[in-house]
N, CA, C and O of each residue as an XYZ file, in Angstrom:
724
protein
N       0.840     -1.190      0.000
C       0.000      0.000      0.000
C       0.879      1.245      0.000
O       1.746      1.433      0.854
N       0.642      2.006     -0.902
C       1.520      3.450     -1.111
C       1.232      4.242      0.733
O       2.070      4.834      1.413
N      -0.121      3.967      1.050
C      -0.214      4.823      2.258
C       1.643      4.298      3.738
O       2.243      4.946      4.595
N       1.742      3.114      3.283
C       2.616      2.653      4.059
C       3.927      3.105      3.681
O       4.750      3.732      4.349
N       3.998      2.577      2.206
C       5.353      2.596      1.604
C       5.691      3.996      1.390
O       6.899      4.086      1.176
N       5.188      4.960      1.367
C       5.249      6.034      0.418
C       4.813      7.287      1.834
O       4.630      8.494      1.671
N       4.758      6.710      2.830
C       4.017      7.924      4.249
C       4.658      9.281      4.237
O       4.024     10.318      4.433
N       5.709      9.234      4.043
C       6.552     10.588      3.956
C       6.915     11.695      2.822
O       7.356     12.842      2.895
N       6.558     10.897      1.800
C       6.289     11.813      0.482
C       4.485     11.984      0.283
O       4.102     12.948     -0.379
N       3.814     11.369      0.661
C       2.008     11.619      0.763
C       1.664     12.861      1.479
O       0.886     13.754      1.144
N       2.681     12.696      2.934
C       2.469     13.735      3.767
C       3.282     14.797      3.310
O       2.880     15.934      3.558
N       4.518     14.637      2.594
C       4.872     16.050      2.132
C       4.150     16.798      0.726
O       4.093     17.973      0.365
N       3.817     15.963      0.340
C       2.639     16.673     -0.616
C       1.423     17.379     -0.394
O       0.961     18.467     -0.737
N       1.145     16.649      0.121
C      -0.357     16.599      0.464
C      -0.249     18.204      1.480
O      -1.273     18.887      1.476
N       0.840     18.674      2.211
C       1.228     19.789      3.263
C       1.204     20.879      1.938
O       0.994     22.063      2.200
N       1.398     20.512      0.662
C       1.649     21.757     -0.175
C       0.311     22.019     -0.884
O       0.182     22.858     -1.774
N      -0.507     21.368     -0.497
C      -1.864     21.798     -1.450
C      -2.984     22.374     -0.349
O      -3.025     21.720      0.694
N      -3.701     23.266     -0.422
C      -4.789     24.380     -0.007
C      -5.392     23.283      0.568
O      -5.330     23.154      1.790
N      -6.223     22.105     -0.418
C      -6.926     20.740     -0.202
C      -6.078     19.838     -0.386
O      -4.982     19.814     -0.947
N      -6.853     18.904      0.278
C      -5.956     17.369      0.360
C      -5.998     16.923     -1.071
O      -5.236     16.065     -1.516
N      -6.808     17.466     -1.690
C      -8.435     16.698     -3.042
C      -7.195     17.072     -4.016
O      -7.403     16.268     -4.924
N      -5.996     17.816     -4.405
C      -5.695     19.027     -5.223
C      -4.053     17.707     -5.444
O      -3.284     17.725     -6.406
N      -3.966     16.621     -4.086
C      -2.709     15.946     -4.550
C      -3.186     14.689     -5.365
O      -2.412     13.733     -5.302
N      -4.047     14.560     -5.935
C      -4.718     13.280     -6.680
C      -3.630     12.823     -7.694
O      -3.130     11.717     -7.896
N      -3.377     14.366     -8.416
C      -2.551     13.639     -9.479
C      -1.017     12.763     -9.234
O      -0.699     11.767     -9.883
N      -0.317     13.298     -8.319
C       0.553     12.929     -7.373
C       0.762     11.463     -7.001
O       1.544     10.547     -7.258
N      -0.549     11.744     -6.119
C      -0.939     10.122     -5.897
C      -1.495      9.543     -6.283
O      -2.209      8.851     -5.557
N      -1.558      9.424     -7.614
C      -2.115      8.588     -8.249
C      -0.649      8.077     -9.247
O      -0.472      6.945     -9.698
N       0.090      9.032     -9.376
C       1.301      8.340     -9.707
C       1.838      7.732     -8.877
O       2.987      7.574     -9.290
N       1.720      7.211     -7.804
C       2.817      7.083     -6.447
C       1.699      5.204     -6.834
O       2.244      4.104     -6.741
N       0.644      5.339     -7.108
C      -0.186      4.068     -6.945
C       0.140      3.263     -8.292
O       0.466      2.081     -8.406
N      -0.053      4.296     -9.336
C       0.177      3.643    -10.349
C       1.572      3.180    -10.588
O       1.523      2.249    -11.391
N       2.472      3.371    -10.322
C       4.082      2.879     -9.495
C       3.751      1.406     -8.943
O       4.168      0.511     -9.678
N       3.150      1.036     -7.907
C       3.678      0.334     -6.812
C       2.703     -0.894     -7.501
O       2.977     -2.090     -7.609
N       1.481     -0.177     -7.924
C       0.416     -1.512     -8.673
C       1.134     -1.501    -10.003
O       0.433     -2.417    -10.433
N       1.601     -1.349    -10.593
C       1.547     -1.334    -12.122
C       0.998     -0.596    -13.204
O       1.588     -0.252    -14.228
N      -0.196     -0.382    -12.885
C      -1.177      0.215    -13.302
C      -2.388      1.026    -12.165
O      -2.440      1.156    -10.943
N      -3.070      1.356    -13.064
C      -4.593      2.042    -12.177
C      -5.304      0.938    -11.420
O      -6.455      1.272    -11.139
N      -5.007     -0.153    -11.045
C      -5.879     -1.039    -10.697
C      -6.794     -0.309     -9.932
O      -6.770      0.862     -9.552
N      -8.076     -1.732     -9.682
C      -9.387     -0.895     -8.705
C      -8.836     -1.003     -7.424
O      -9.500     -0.493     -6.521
N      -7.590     -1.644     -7.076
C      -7.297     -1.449     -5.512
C      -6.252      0.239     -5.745
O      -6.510      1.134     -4.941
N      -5.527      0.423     -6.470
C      -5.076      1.555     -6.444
C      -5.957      2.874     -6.461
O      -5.722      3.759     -5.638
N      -6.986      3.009     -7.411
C      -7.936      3.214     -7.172
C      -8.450      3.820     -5.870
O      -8.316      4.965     -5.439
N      -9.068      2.766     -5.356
C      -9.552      2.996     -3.969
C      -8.775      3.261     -3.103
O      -9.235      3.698     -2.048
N      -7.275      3.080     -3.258
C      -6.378      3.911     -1.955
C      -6.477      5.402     -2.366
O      -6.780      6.317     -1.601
N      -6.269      5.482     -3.279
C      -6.266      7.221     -3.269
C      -7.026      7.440     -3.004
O      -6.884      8.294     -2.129
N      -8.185      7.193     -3.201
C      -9.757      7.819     -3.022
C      -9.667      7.671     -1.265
O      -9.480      8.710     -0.632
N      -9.756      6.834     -0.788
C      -9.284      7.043      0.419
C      -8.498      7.724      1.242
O      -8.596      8.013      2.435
N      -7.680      7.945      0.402
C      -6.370      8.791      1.380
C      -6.973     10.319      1.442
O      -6.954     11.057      2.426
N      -7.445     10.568      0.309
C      -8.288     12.302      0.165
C      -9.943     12.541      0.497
O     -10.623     13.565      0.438
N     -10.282     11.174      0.863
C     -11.739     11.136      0.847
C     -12.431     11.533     -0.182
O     -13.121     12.546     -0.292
N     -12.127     10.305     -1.294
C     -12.961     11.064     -2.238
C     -13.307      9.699     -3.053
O     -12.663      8.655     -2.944
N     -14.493      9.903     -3.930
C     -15.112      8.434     -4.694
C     -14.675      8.256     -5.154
O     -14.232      9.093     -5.940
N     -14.187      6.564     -5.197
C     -13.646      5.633     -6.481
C     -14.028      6.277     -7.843
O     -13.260      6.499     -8.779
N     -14.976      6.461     -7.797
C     -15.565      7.252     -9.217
C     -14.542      8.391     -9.991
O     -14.033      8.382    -11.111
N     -14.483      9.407     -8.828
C     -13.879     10.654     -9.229
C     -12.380     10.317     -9.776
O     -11.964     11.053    -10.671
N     -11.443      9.155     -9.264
C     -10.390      8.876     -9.660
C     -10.170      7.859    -10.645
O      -9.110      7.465    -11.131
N     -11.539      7.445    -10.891
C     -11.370      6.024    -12.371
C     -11.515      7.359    -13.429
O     -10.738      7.360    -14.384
N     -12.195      8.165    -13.338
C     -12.339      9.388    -14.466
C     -11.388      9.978    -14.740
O     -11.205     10.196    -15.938
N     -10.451     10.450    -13.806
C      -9.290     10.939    -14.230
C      -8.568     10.533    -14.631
O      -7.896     11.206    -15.413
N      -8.110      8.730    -14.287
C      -7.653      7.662    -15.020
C      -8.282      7.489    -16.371
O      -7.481      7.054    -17.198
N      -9.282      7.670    -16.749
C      -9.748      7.664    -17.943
C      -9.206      8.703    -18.824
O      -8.527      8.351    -19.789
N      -9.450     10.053    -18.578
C      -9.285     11.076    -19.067
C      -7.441     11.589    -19.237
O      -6.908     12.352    -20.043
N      -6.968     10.924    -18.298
C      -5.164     11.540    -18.758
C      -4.578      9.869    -19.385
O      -4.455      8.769    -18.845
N      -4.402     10.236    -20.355
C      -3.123      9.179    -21.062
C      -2.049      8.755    -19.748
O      -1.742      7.586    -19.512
N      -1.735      9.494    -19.250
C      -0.161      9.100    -18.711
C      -0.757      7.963    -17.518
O       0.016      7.389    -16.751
N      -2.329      7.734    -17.501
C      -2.524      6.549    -16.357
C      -3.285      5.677    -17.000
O      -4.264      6.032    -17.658
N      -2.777      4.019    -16.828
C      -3.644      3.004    -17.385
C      -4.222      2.214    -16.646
O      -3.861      1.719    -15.578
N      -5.202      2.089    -17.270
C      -5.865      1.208    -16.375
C      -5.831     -0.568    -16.870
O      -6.402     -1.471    -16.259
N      -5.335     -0.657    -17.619
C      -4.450     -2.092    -17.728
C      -3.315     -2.245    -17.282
O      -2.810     -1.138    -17.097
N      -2.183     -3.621    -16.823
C      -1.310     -3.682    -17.329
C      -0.596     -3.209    -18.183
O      -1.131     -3.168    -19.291
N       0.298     -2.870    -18.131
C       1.346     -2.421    -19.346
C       2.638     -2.766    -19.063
O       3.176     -3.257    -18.070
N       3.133     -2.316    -20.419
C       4.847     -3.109    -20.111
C       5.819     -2.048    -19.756
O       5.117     -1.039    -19.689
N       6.835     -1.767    -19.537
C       7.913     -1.058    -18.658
C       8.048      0.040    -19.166
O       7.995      1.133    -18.603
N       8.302     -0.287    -20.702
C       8.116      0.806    -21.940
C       6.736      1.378    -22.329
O       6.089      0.406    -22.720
N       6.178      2.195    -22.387
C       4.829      2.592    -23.280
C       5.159      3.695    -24.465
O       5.354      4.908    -24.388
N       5.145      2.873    -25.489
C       5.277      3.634    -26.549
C       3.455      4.251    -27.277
O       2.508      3.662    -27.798
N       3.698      5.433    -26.982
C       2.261      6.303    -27.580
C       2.560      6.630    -29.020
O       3.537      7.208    -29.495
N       1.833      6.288    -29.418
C       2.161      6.389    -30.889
C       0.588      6.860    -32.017
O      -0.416      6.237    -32.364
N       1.112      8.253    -32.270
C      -0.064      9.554    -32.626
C      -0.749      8.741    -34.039
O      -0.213      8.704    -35.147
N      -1.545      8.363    -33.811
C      -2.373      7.914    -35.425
C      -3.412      8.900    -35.723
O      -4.505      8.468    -36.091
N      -3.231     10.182    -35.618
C      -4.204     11.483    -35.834
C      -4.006     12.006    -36.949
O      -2.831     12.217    -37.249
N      -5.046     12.372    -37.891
C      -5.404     12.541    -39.189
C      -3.564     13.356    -39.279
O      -2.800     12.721    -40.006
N      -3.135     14.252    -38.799
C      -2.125     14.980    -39.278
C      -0.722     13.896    -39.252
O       0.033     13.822    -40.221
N      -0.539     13.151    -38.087
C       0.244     11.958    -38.648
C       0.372     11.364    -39.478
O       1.335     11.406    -40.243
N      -1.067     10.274    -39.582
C      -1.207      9.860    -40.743
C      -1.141      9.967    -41.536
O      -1.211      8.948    -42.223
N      -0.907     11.529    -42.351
C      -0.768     12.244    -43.677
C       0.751     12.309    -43.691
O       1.339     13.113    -44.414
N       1.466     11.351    -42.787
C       3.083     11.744    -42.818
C       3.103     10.008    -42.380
O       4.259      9.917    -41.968
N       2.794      9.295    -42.307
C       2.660      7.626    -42.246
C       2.921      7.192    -41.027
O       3.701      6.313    -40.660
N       2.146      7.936    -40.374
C       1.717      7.097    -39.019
C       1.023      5.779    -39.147
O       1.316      4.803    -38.456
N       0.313      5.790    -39.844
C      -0.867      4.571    -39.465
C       0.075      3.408    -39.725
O       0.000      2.379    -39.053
N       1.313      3.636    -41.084
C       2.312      2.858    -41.364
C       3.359      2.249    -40.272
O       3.862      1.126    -40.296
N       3.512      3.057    -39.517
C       4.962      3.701    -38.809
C       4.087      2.789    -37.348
O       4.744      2.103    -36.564
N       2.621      2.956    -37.226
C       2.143      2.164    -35.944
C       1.985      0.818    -36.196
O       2.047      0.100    -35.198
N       1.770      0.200    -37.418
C       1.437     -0.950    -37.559
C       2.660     -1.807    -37.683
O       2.771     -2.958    -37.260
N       3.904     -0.839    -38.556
C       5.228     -1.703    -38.295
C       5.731     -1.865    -36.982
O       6.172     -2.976    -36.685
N       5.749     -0.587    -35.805
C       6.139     -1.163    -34.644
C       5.502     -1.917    -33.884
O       6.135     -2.123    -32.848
N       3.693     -2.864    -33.961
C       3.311     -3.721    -33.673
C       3.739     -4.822    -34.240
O       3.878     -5.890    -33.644
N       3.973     -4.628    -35.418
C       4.787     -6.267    -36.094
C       6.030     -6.386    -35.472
O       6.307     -7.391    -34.817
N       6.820     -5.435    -35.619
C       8.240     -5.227    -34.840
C       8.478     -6.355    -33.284
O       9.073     -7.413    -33.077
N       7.539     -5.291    -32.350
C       7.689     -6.374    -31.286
C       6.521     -7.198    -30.939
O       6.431     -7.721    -29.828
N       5.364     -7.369    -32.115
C       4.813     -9.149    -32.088
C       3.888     -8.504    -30.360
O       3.834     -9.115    -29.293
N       3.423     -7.417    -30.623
C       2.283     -7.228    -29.638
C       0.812     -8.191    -29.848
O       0.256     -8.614    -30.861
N       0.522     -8.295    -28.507
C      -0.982     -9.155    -28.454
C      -1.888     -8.271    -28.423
O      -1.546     -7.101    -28.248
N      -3.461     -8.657    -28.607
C      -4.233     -7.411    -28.462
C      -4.332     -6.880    -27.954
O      -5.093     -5.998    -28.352
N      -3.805     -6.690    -26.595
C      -4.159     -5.832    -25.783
C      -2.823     -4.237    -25.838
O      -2.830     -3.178    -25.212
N      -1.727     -4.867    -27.018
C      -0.869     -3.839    -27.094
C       0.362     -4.102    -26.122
O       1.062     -3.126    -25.854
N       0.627     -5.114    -25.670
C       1.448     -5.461    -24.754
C       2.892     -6.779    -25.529
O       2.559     -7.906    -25.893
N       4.002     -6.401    -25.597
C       4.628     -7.457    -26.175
C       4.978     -8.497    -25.053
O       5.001     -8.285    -23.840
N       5.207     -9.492    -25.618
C       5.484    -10.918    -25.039
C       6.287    -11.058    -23.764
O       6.210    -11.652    -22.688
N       7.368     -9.941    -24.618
C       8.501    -10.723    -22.811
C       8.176     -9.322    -22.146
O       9.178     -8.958    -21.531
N       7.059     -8.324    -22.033
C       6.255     -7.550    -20.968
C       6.976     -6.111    -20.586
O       6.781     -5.298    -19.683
N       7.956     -6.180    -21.764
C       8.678     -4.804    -21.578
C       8.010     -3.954    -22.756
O       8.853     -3.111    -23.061
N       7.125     -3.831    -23.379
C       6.551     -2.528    -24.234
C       5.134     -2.750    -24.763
O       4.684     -3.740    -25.341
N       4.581     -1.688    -24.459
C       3.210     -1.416    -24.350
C       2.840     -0.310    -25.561
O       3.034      0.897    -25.421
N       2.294     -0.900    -26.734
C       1.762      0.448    -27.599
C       0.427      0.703    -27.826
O      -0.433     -0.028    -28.316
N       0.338      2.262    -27.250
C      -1.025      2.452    -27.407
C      -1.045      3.567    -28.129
O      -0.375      4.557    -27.836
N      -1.851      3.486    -29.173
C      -1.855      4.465    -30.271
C      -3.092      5.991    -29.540
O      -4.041      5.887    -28.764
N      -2.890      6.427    -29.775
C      -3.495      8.198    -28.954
C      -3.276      9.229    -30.105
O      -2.455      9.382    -31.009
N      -4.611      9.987    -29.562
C      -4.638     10.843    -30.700
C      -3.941     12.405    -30.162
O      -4.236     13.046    -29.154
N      -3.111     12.668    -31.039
C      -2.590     14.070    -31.286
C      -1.715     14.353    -29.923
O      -2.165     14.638    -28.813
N      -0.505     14.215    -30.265
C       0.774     14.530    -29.169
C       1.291     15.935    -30.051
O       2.508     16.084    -29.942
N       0.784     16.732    -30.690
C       1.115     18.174    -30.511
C       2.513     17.870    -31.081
O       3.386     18.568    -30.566
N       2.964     16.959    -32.061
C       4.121     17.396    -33.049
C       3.922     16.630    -34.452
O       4.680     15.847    -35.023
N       2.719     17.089    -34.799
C       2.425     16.532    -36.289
C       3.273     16.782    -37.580
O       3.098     16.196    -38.649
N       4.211     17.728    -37.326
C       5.247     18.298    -38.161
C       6.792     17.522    -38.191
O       7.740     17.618    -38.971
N       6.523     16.577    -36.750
C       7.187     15.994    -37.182
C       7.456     14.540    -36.604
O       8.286     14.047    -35.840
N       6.168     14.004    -37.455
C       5.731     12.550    -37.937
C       6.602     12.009    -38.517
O       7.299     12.529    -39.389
N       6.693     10.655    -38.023
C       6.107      9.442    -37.352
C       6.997      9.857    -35.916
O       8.192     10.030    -35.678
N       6.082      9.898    -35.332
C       6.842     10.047    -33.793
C       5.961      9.320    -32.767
O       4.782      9.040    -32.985
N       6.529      9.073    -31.788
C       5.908      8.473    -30.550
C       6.253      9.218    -29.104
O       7.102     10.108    -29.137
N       5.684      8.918    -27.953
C       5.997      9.459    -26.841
C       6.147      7.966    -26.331
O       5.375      7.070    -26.670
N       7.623      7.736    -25.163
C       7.635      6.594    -24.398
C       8.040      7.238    -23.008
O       8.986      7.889    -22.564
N       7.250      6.898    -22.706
C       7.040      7.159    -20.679
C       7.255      8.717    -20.962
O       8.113      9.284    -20.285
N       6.762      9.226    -21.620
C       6.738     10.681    -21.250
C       7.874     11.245    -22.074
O       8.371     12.210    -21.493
N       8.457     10.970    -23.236
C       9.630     11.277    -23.616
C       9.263     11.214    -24.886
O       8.675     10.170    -25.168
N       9.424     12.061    -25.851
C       8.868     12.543    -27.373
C      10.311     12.019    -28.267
O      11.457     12.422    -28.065
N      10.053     11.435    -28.863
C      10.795     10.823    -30.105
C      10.216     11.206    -31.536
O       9.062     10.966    -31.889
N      11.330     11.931    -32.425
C      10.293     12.228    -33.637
C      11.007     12.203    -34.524
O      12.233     12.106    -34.469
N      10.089     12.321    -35.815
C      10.970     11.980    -37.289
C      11.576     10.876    -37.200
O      12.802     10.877    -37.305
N      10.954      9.814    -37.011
C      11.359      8.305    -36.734
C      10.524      7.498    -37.943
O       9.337      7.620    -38.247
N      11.578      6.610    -38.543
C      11.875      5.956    -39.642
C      11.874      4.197    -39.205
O      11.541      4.303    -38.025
N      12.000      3.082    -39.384
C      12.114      1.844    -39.345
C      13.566      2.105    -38.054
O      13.766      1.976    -36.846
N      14.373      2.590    -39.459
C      15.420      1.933    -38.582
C      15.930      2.697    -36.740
O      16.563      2.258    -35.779
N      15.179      4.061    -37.075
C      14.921      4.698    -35.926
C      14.566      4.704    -34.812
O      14.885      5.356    -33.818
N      13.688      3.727    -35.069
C      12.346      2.745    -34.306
C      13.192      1.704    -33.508
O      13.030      1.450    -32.314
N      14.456      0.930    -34.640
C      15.139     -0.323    -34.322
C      16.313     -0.162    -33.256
O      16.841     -1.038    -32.571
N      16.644      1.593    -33.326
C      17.919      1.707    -32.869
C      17.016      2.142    -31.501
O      17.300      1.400    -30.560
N      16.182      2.979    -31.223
C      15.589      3.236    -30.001
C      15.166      1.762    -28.923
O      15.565      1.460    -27.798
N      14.164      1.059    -29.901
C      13.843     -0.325    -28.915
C      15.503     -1.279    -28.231
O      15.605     -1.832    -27.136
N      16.645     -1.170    -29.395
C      17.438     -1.817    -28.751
C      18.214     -0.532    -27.402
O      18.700     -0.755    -26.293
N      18.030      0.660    -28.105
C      18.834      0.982    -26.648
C      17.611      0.798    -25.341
O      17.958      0.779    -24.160
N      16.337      0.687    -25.721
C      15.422      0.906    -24.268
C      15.404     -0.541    -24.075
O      14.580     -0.701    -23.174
N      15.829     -1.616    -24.401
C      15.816     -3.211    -24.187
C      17.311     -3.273    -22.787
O      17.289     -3.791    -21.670
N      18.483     -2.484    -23.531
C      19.679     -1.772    -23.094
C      19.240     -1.424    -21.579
O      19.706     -2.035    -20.617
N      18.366     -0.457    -21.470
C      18.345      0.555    -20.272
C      17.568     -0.530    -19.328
O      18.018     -0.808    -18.216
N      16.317     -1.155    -19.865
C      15.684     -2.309    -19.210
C      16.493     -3.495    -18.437
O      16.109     -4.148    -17.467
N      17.688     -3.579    -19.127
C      18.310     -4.578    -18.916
C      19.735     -4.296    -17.666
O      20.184     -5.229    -17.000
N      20.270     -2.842    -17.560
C      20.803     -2.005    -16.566
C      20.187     -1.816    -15.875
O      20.597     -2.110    -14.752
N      18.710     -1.178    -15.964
C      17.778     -1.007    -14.899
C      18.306      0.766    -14.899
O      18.059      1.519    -13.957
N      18.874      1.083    -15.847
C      19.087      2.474    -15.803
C      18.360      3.767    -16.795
O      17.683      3.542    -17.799
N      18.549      4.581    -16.472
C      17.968      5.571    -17.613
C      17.993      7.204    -16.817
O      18.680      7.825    -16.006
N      16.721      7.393    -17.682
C      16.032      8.641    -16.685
C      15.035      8.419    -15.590
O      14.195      7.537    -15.768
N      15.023      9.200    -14.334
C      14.356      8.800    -13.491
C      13.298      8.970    -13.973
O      12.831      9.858    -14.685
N      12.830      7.867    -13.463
C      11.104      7.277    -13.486
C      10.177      9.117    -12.718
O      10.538     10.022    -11.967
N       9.323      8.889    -13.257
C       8.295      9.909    -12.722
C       7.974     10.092    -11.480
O       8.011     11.179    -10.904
N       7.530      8.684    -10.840
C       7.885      8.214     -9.609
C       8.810      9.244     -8.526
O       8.431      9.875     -7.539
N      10.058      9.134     -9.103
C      11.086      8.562     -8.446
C      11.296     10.705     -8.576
O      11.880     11.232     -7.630
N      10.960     11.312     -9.338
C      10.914     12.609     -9.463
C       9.806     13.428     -8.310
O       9.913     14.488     -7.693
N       8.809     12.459     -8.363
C       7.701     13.015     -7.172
C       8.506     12.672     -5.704
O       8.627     13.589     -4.892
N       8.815     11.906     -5.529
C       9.538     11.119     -4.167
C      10.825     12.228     -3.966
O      11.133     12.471     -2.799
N      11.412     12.752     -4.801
C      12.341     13.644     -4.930
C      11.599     15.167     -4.692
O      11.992     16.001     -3.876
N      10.497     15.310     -5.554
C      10.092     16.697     -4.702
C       9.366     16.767     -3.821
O       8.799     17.814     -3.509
N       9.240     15.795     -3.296
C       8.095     15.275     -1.711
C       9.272     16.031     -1.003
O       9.221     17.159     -0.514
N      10.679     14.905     -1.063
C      11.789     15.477     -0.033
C      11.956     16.677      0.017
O      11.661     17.270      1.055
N      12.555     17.476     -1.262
C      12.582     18.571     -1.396
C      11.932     19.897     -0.530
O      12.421     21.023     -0.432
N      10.738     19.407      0.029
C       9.787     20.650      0.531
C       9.819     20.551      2.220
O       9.446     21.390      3.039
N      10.456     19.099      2.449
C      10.618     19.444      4.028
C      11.254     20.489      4.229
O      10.792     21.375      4.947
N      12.517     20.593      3.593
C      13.378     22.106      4.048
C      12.660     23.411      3.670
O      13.178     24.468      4.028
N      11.264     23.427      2.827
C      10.653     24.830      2.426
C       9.550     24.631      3.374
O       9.314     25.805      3.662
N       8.935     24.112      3.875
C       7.782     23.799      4.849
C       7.797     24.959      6.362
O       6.940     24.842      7.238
């Protein structure tokens, strides 16, 4: 449970907002971390921790991309199939990186490291075929572009290194505010 694991960055957040209601997005990354995803038990801890309905936080899970409510794999590659892509070969550029890594329907590849979910309009149609992975914009990407990125993020998967996780950035400005408090 994030309320356990996570007590000292909840409470330093949660000290910086007017309302408790105002750290949702926060913690809802801190849940979607520790579950994997949005599950309905993650879910219901947040809603709990702010007093607020399961309801109000499956909607916001609905409504922002950056939270799923499936499983997903380590990687999430977003990949724009919006009329202005497509006029630059997205629809191409999405269907080869599903053949690429041999995703199942649900968009998830086999050995559970990359997740593609196609989303409409990431605001760089100019420069298509591009994707966003974990929050990180890749563009003007070609086959082999595609080939050299998955092997270095197979690379970083396999170090366990990279850029800090989102996570791991909130937990960092949780700390951060004891000394401004």
């Amino acid at each position: 449970m994030i309320s356990e694991k996570y007590a000292d960055e909840i409470k330093g957040i949660m000290a910086r907002f007017p309302s408790k209601k105002s750290a949702v997005l926060p913690l809802m990354y801190l849940a979607q971390h520790e579950h994997g995803y949005m599950s309905q038990a993650a879910m219901q801890e947040v809603a709990e921790l702010l007093d607020l309905d399961p309801t109000h936080i499956l909607s916001l899970a609905g409504f922002y991309t950056m939270f799923y409510e499936e499983p997903v794999g380590k990687f999430v590659l977003e990949i724009c199939n919006d009329l202005a892509c497509c006029l630059r070969s997205g629809e191409d550029f999405l269907a080869m990186a599903r053949q690429k890594l041999d995703v199942d329907a649900k968009g998830n590849s086999k050995d559970g490291l990359f997740s593609i979910k196609p989303v409409m309009c990431l605001a760089a149609c100019d420069n298509a075929p591009m994707l966003q992975c974990n929050l990180k914009y890749y563009e003007n990407l070609d086959e082999a572009k595609f080939d050299e990125l998955i092997a270095q993020l197979r690379e970083r998967a396999d170090s366990d290194g990279g850029d800090l996780h989102v996570i791991q950035k909130i937990a960092a400005y949780a700390k951060s505010l004891d000394g401004a408090a």
